[in-house]
C-alpha positions as CSV (number, residue, x, y, z in Angstrom):
1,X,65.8,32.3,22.9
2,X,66.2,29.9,25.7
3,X,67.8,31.1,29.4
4,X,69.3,28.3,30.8
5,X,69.7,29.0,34.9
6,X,72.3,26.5,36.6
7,X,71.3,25.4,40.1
8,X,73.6,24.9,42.9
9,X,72.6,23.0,46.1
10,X,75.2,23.3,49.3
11,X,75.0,21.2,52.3
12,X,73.6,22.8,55.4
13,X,76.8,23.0,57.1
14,X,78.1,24.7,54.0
15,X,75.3,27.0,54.7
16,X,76.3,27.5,58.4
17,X,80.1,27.7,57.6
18,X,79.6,30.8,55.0
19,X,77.2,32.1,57.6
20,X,79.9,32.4,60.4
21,X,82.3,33.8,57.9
22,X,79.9,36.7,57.3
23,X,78.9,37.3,60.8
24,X,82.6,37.8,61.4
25,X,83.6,39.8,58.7
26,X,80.8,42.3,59.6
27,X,81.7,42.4,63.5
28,X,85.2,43.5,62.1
29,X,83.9,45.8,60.1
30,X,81.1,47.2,62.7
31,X,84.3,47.1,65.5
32,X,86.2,48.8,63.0
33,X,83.6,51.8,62.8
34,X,83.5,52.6,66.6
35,X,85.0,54.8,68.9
36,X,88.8,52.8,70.4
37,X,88.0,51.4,73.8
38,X,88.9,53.7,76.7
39,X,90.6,50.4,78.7
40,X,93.8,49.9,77.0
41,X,97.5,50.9,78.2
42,X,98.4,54.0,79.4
43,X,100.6,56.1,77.0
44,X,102.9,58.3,79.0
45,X,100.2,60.5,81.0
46,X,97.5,59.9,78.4
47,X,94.1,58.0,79.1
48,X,94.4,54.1,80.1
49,X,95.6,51.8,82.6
50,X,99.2,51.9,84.5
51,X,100.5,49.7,87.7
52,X,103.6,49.5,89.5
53,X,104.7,46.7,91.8
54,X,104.9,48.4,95.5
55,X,106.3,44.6,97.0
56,X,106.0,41.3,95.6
57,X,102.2,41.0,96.1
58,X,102.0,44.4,96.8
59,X,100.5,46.9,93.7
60,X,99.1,50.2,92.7
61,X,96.9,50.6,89.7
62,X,96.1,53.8,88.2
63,X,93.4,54.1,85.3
64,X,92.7,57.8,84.0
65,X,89.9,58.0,81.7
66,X,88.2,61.5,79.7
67,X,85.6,63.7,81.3
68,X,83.4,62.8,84.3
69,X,82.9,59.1,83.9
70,X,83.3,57.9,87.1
71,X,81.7,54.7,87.5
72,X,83.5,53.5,83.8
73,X,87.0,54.2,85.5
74,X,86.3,52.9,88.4
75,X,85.3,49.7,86.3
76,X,88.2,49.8,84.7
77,X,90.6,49.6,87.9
78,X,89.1,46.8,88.8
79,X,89.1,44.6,85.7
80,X,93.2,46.0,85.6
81,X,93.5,44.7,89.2
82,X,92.1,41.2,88.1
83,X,94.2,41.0,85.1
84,X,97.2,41.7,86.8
85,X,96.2,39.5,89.7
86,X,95.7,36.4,87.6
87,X,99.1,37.3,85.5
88,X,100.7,37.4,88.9
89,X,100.0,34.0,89.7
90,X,97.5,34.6,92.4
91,X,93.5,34.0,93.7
92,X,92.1,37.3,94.9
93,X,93.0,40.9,95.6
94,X,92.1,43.2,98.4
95,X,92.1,47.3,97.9
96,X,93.9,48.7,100.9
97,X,93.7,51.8,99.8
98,X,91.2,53.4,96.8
99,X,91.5,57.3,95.4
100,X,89.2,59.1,92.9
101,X,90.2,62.3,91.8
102,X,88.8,64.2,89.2
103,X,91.1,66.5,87.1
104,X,91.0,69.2,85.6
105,X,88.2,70.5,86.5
106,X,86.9,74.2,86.5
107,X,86.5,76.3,89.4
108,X,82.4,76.7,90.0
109,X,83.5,80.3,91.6
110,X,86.1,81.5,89.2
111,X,86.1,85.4,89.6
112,X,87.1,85.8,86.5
113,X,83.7,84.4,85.0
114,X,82.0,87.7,84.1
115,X,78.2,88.1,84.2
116,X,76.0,88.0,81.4
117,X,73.5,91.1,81.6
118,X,70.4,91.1,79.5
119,X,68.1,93.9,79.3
120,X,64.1,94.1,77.8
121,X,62.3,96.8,77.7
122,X,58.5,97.1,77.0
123,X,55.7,99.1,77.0
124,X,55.4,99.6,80.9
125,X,59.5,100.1,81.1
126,X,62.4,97.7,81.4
127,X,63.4,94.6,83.2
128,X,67.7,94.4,83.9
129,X,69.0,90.4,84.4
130,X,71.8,89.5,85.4
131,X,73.5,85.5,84.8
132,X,76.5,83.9,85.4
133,X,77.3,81.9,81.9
134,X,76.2,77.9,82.0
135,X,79.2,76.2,82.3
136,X,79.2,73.0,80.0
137,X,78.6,69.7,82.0
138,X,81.5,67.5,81.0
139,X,84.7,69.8,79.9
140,X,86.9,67.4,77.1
141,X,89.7,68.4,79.8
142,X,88.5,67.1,82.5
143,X,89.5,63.8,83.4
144,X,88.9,61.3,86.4
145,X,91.6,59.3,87.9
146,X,91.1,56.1,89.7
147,X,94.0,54.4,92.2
148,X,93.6,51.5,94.0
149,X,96.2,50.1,95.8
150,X,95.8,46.3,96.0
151,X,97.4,43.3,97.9
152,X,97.4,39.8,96.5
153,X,96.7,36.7,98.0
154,X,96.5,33.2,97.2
155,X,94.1,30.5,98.6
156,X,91.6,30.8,100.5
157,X,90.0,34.6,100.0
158,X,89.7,37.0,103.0
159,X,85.9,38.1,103.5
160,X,86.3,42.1,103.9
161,X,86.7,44.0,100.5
162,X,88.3,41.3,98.7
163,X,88.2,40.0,95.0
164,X,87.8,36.7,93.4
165,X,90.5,38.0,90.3
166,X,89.0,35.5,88.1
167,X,85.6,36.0,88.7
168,X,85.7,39.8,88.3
169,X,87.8,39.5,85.5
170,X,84.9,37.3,83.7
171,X,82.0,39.8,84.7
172,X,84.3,42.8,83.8
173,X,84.7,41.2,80.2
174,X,81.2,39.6,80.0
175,X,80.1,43.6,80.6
176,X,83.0,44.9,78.1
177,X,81.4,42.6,75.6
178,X,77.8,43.3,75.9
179,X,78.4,47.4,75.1
């Protein structure tokens, strides 16, 4: 009995081309398997990014993200601010006026917390301890809010607290990519 094996050859660029194909099926799939990205649109008062137009030039951008994740949302304000800036028509922003809030969040000195009381007893007597309960470090409830309140400008770019919108849009993306 005689197996006969058939050979194909394919061209390098062949090679490369089904290559590609496969490195961008399985980032779909990969990107298909993680968590949705906090920055998207604002849903009513859900998480995400919303803006309204305060003058022509003129804006104030909210982004509300989950839990206690400060830096991310504040991240996020900014890359909305560029967006908007460059959809706008113009160069740079400057933040006149910047809010964080968190929401939310528990009261450290609730009075209604009650004390956890533990008592052990041994040989030489007993030993009463009294705790408050650990509270968990990031409630699902909690949420952080970010408003900035930004002004537009075209040209040439004002020095103090100001915004190149296309530049920070490229470094907000370049870092939105690399996670």
């Amino acid at each position: 009995m005689i197996n006969t094996f058939t050979i194909h050859t394919i061209s390098y660029q062949q090679a490369i081309h089904a290559m590609k194909i496969m490195f961008v099926l399985l980032m779909m799939i990969i990107s298909g398997c993680t968590s949705q990205s906090a920055y998207k649109a604002a849903k009513g008062d859900s998480s995400g990014y919303k803006e309204i137009a305060l003058a022509e030039n003129h804006y104030r951008v909210q982004f509300k993200m989950n839990g206690h994740a400060r830096a991310s949302a504040q991240k996020y304000a900014l890359m909305r601010a560029s967006e908007l800036t460059i959809a706008q028509g113009y160069d740079w922003f400057i933040i006149e006026k910047r809010t964080l809030r968190t929401l939310n969040e528990p009261d450290p000195f609730d009075s209604t917390a009650r004390p956890v009381i533990t008592r052990n007893c041994g040989l030489l007597g007993c030993r009463t301890r009294s705790q408050l309960p650990a509270q968990s470090i990031d409630i699902p409830d909690t949420e952080t809010l970010v408003v900035l309140e930004i002004r537009m400008g075209r040209g040439v770019r004002p020095e103090k607290e100001s915004y190149d919108a296309r530049e920070m849009w490229e470094t907000a993306h370049s870092d939105k990519t690399a996670q």
